[in-house]
C-alpha positions in Angstrom: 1.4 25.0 4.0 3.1 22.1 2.5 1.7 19.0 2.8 4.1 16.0 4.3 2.5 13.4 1.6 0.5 15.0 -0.7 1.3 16.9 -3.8 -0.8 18.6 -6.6 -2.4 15.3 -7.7 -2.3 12.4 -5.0 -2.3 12.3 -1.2 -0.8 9.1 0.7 -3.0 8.9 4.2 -3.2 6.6 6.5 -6.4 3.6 6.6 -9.3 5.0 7.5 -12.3 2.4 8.5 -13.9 3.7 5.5 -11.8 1.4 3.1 -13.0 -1.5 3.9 -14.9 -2.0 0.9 -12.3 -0.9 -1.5 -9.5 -3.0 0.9 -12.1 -6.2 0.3 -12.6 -5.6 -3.3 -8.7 -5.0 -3.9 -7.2 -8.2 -1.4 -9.8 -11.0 -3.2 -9.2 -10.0 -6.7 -7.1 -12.9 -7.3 -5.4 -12.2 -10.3 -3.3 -9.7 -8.0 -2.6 -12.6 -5.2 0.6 -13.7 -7.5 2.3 -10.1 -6.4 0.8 -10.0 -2.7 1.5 -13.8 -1.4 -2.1 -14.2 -0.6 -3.4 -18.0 -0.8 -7.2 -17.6 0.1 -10.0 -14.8 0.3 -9.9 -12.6 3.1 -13.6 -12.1 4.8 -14.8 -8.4 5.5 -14.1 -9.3 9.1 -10.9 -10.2 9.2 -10.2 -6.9 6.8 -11.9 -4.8 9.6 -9.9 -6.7 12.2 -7.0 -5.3 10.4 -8.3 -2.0 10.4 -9.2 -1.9 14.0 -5.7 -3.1 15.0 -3.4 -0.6 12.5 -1.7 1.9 14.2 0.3 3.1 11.7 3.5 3.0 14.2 5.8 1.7 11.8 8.6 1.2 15.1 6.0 -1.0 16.6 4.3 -3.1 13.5 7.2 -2.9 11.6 5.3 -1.8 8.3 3.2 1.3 7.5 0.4 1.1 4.9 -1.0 4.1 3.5 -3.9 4.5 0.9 -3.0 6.5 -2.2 -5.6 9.4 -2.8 -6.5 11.6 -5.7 -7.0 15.3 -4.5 -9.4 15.8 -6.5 -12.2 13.9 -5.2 -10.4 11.5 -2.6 -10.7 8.0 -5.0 -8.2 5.6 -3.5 -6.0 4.6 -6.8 -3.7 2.3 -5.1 -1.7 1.6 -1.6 2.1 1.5 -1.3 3.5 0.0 1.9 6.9 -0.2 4.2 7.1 -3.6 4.8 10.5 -5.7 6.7 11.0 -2.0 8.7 14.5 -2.6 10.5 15.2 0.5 12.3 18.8 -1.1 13.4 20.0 -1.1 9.8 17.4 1.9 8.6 16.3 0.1 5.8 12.6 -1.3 4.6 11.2 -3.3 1.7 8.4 -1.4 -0.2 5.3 -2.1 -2.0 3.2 -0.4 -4.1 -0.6 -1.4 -6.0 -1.7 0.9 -8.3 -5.8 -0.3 -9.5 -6.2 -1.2 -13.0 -8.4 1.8 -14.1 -5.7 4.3 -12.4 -2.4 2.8 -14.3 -0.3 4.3 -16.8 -1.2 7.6 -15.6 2.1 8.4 -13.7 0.7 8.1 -9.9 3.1 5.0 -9.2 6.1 7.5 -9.8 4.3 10.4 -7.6 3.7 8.0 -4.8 7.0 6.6 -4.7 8.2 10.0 -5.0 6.1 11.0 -1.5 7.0 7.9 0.1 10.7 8.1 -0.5 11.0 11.7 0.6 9.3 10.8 3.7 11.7 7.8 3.9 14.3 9.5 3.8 13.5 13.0 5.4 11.3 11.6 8.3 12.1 8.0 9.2 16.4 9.1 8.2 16.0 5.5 6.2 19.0 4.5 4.3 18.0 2.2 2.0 14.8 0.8 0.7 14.6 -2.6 -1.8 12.0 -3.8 -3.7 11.2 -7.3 -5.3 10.2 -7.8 -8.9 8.8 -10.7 -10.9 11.2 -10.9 -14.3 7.9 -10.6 -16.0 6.3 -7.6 -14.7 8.1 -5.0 -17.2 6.4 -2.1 -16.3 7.0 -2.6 -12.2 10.4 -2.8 -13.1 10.7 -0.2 -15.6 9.1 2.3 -13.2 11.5 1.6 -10.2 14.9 1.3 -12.6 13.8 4.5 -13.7 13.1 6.5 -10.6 16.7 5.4 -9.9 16.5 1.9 -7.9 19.5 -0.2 -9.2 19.3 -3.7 -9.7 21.5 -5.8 -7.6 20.7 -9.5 -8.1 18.5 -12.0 -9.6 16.9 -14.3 -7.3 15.7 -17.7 -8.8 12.6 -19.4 -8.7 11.4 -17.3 -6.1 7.2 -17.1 -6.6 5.2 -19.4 -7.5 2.8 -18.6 -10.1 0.4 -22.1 -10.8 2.8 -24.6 -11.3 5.4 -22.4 -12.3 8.4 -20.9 -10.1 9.7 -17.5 -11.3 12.9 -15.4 -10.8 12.8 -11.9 -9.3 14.9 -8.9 -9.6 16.0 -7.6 -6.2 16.2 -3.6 -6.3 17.2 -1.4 -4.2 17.8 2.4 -3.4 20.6 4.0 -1.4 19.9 6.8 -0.4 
């Protein structure tokens, strides 16, 4: 039987209560809050408040967050998200976060490989956009080469420190 978002190497699954810890560890490393819009540490308590409330409905929150899994042993490696779900126009944003010790190693392109199939076969989404910092190459190698098409240049669109930078708007028809 064929699993909906698994393959050989990685499964995408929904939270679990489980990954709080690795939620904690992941949201407070601040070196990934220029990516994420985060301003300030989140407690355990407010991440379990957000695990306790996530339904997964992506009609009703208007995002779906699943954890990124090896097979092998079940080590989360990374989450990749719907976010900005607008079932009107069938189109969402998408993020993904693959964990420092787990880059490099081609589960950014399986994952967005899962999640686009199910975007497209499941949810019938047409389009799907991402936005990239100028300077993270390797984000936007990964998605220009999976076949996401850059469409504009936005400027001065994050802050990082006392710096603004552009981002590359990218999308995928599909």
């Amino acid at each position: 039987m064929k699993q909906l978002l698994s393959n050989g190497l990685i499964t995408l699954r929904p939270l679990e209560p489980t990954d709080l810890d690795t939620l904690y560890k992941w949201e407070n490393d601040t070196a990934l809050w220029v990516v994420s819009d985060t301003v300030a540490p989140y407690s355990r308590a407010a991440l379990w408040q957000y695990l306790e409330a996530y339904t997964g409905d992506i009609y009703a929150q208007r995002q779906l967050r699943l954890m990124i899994t090896l097979n092998s042993d079940g080590t989360p490696v990374g989450t990749i998200d719907f976010l900005n779900f607008d079932p009107l126009n069938n189109r969402a944003e998408l993020g993904l976060f693959i964990d420092d010790a787990h880059r490099g190693k081609g589960l950014g392109r399986q994952a967005l490989e899962q999640l686009t199939s199910y975007a497209r076969e499941h949810l019938g989404l047409r389009q799907l956009y991402v936005y990239i910092a100028l300077d993270n190459t390797a984000c936007l190698n990964l998605f220009e080469n999976y076949g996401y098409h850059r469409v504009g240049v936005i400027q001065s669109w994050v802050k990082r420190g006392k710096d603004y930078l552009d981002v590359a708007l990218l999308q995928m028809l599909m």
